[in-house]
C-alpha positions as CSV (number, residue, x, y, z in Angstrom):
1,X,1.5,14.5,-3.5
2,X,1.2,16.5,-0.2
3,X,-1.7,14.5,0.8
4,X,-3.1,14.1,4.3
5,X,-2.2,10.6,5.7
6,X,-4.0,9.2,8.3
7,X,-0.7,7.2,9.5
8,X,0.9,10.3,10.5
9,X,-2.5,12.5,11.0
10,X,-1.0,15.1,9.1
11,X,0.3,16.1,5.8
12,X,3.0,14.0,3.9
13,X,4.7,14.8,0.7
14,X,4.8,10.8,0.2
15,X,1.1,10.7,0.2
16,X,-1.0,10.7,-2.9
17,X,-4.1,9.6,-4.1
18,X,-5.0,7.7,-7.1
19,X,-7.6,5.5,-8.8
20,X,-5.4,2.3,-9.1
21,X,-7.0,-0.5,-7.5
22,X,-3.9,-3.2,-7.0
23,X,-6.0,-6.0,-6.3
24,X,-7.9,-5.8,-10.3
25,X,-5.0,-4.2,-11.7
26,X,-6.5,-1.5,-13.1
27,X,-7.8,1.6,-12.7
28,X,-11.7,1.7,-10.8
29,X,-14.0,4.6,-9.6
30,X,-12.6,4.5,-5.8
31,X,-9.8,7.0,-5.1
32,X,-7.3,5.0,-2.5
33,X,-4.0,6.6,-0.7
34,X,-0.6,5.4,-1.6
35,X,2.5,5.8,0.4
36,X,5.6,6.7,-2.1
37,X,8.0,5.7,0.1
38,X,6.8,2.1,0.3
39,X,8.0,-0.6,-1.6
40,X,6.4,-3.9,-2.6
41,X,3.4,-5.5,-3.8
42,X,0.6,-2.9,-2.3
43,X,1.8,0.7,-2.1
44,X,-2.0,1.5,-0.3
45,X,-1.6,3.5,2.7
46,X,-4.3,1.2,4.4
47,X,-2.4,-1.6,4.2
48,X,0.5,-0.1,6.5
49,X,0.2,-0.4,9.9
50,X,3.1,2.5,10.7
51,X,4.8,4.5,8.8
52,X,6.9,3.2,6.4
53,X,9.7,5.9,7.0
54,X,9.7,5.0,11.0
55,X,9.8,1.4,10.4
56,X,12.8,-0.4,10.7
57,X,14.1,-2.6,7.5
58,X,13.4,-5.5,8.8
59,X,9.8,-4.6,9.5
60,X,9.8,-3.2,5.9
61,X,11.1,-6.6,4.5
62,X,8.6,-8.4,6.7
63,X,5.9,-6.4,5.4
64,X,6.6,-6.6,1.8
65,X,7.2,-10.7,2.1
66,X,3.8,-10.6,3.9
67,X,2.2,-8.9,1.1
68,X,4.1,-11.4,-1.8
69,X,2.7,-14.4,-0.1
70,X,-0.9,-12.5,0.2
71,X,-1.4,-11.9,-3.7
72,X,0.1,-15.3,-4.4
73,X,-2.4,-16.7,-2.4
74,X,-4.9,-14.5,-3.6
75,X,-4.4,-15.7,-7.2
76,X,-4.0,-18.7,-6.9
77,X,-7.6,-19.3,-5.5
78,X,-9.2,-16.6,-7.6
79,X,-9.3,-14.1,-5.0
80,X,-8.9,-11.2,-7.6
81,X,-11.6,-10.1,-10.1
């Protein structure tokens, strides 16, 4: 927590870092940021495009249904290791 996130370019106490790696489903060597305010299928800071706390709900439902769809897809075609 009380990471630096690079959203925001400053500190956030919904920013932490962690080894999960959402896309094996398990834990790997790479340390990734996650946002602890979002909600949905990948937490990642990378994957937001704005803050999760300045966007509106419907771009936060938008966002998550975006995400759904893209690890269906990436499933269902092997996409993940």
């Amino acid at each position: 927590m009380f990471e630096f996130c690079p959203i925001i370019e400053k500190m956030c106490p919904m920013c932490s870092k962690g080894s999960w790696n959402p896309h094996l489903n398990d834990y790997d060597d790479e340390e990734r940021l996650f946002c602890g305010a979002s909600t949905g299928f990948d937490t990642r800071v990378e994957a937001l495009d704005m803050c999760w706390l300045d966007m509106k709900k419907s771009q936060q439902t938008k966002f998550t249904k975006e995400k759904r769809i893209e690890y269906q897809i990436l499933r269902e075609t092997g996409g993940f290791k």
